[in-house]
Each structure stands twice: as structure tokens, then as C-alpha cells.
N, C-alpha and C positions, 0 to 999 in steps of 0.2 A: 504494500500500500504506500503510495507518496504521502509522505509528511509535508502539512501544510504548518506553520507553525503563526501566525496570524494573533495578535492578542495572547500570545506565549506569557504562563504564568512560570516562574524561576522560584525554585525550591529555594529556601532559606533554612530548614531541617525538617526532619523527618523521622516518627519515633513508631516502632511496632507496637500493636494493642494487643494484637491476637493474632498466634500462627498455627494453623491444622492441620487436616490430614490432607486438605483439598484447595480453601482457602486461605489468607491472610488480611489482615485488618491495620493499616496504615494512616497518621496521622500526619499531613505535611502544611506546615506553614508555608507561604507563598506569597513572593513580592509581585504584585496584580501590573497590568499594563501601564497603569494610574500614576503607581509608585505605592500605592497601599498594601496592604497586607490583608491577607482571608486566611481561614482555617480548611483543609480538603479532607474527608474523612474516604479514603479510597481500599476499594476490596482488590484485593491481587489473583490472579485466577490461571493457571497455567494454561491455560486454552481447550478447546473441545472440537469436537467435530460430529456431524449429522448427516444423515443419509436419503435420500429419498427414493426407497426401492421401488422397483415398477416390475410389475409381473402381468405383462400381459395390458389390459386397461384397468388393475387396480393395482395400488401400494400398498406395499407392506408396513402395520404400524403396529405397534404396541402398547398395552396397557397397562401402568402400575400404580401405583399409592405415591402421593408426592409429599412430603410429612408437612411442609410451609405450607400446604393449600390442604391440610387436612381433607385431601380429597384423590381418588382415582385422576388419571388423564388419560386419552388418547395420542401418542406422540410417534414421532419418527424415530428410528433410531438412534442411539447418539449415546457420546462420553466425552470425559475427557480423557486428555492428551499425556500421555508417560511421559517422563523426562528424558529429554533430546529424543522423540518419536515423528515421525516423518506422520503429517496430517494422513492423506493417502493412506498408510499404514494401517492409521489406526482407524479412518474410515471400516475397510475393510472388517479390521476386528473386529466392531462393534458390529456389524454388521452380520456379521457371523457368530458374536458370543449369543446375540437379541434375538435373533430371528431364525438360524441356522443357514440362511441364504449365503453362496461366496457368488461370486464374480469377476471378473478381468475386466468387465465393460462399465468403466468408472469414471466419474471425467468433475470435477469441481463446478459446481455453480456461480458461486463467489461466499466470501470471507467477509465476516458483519459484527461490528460488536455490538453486546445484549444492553449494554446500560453504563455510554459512555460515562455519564454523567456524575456516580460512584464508582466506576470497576472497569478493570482492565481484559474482561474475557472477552475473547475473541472466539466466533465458531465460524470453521471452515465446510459449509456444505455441498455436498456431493449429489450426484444422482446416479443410480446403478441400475443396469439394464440386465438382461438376458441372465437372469438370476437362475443359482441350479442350487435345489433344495439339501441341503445336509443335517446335521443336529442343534440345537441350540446349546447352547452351554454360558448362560449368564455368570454375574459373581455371586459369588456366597450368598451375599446383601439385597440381592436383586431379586423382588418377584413379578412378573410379568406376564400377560396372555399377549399372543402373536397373531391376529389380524390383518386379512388381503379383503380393503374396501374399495368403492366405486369414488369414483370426484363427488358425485352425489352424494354419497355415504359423507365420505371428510367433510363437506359443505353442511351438510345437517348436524354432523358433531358439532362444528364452529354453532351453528346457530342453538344446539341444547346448552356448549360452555363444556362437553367432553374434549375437544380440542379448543385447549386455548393460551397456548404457549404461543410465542413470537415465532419460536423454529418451524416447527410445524403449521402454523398460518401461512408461514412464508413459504413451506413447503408445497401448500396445498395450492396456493396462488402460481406456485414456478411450476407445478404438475397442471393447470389448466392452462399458461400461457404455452408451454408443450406442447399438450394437446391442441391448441387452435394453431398454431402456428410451426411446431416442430423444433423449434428453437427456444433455449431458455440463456 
């Protein structure tokens, strides 16, 4: 991604709050365009990546329990990223730990971040064709059902609030401009 750097805010320090298994939680004073000072409270996030499987005229999505939205979702597939993992790579994986689908026919849609505004995570999303079915093998932690819907279907989850993450909106939007047009 080009760096535009426009109204660039310049660290003056910066102290750790909270570091996890997944996350981190950062405090940085900042001398503002102005010449003032603000406080930035920013999450750190090693990156992820999402898939948009296609089998045929439906994708492949998944079901699990999200604990923040004390609720089920409908989603695409997706994780995060290992340290120093090739996005591609880890596409792939998840895509094969979630669903059991693998593939060679993979190709990036574009790279987005979820909420510049506090956090640094970046998802790199994919789209995967000519899917051949194998086993799933999620983590430990992971429970999930594995669902092949119609655009229709995805469009009616968006409108009950069973899909309603950004990744997968987004997905569902770049699988219809696909479909009418061939190109995403």
C-alpha cells in the first residue's frame, strides 16, 4: 500500500497497557499537525486474512459463536496471520483448517484495514475457485458449522444480522460484482 503521510501525527512516547496472545494495547502521545499534543489509544494486531470460497454458484461460509457479540455469525473464512507467514499461505490454511476445501486457484482481492481509527489490523482477502473437498481440521478453540449458500442466501443473512461483519459484507458484495460482471 502507498503511504500517504498528509496531517502526519509524530510520536513523542509511547507506553504498552496490555500484551496477548493475539492483541496489544498501546498508548502514544502525539505532537498533532497544529503543534499540539493528543493522546492515541491504538490496538496492534499482526494481521489476518479471508477467503471467499466459491463452489460452483454458492460460497463457502461458516458458523461460530463470536464471545464480543455474544452471538452466532455467518462468516467467511478467515484468521490470523503466524509470525513472518506469507498472507497466500495462510489464506490457504485457513481455508483448509475451516472448511476442508484446498485449492491452487487463489488470487487476492485487495488488502483493507478493519478500524483504522484505533488498530493496526490489516486483512488481506482472497477469492478461491475450483475448490476440491478434503477434511476440516479447525483449532482446539474453534467450533464451527460449514455452509455452501446462494448470493441470495448471504443477502438474506445481511438483512436477519446472521452476517454482519465488514469481511464478509464485503465479501458478499465482491461475490455479486463477480457474478455480474466477472471481475472483482
Amino acid at each position: 500500500m502507498t503511504e500517504h503521510k498528509k496531517f502526519e501525527e509524530t510520536t513523542i512516547s509511547s507506553e504498552m497497557i496490555f500484551k496477548g496472545k493475539i492483541i496489544s494495547l498501546q498508548v502514544d502521545q502525539v505532537k498533532l499537525p497544529n503543534g499540539g499534543t493528543a493522546s492515541r489509544e491504538i490496538v496492534k494486531h499482526p494481521g489476518a486474512v479471508a477467503v471467499i470460497p466459491l463452489l460452483g454458484d454458492k460460497m463457502i461460509v461458516v458458523e461460530q459463536y463470536r464471545k464480543p457479540l455474544e452471538k452466532s455469525q455467518v462468516e467467511i473464512p478467515a484468521g490470523k496471520l503466524d509470525s513472518g507467514e506469507e498472507p497466500m499461505r495462510a489464506a490457504l490454511r485457513e481455508l483448509e483448517e475451516e472448511t476442508g476445501y484446498k485449492t491452487a486457484n487463489i488470487r487476492l482481492v485487495s488488502s483493507f484495514y478493519t478500524s483504522p481509527g484505533f488498530a493496526d489490523e490489516i486483512i488481506h482477502l482472497y477469492i478461491a475457485e475450483d475448490l476440491v473437498k478434503g477434511t476440516a481440521n479447525p483449532d482446539e478453540d474453534e467450533f464451527l458449522d460449514c455452509e455452501a449458500i446462494t448470493l441470495e442466501q448471504a443477502q438474506q443473512y445481511m438483512r436477519e444480522g446472521r452476517i454482519s461483519d465488514a469481511k464478509t459484507i464485503m465479501a458478499v458484495y465482491a461475490w455479486q460484482l463477480y457474478k455480474l460482471t466477472g471481475q472483482i
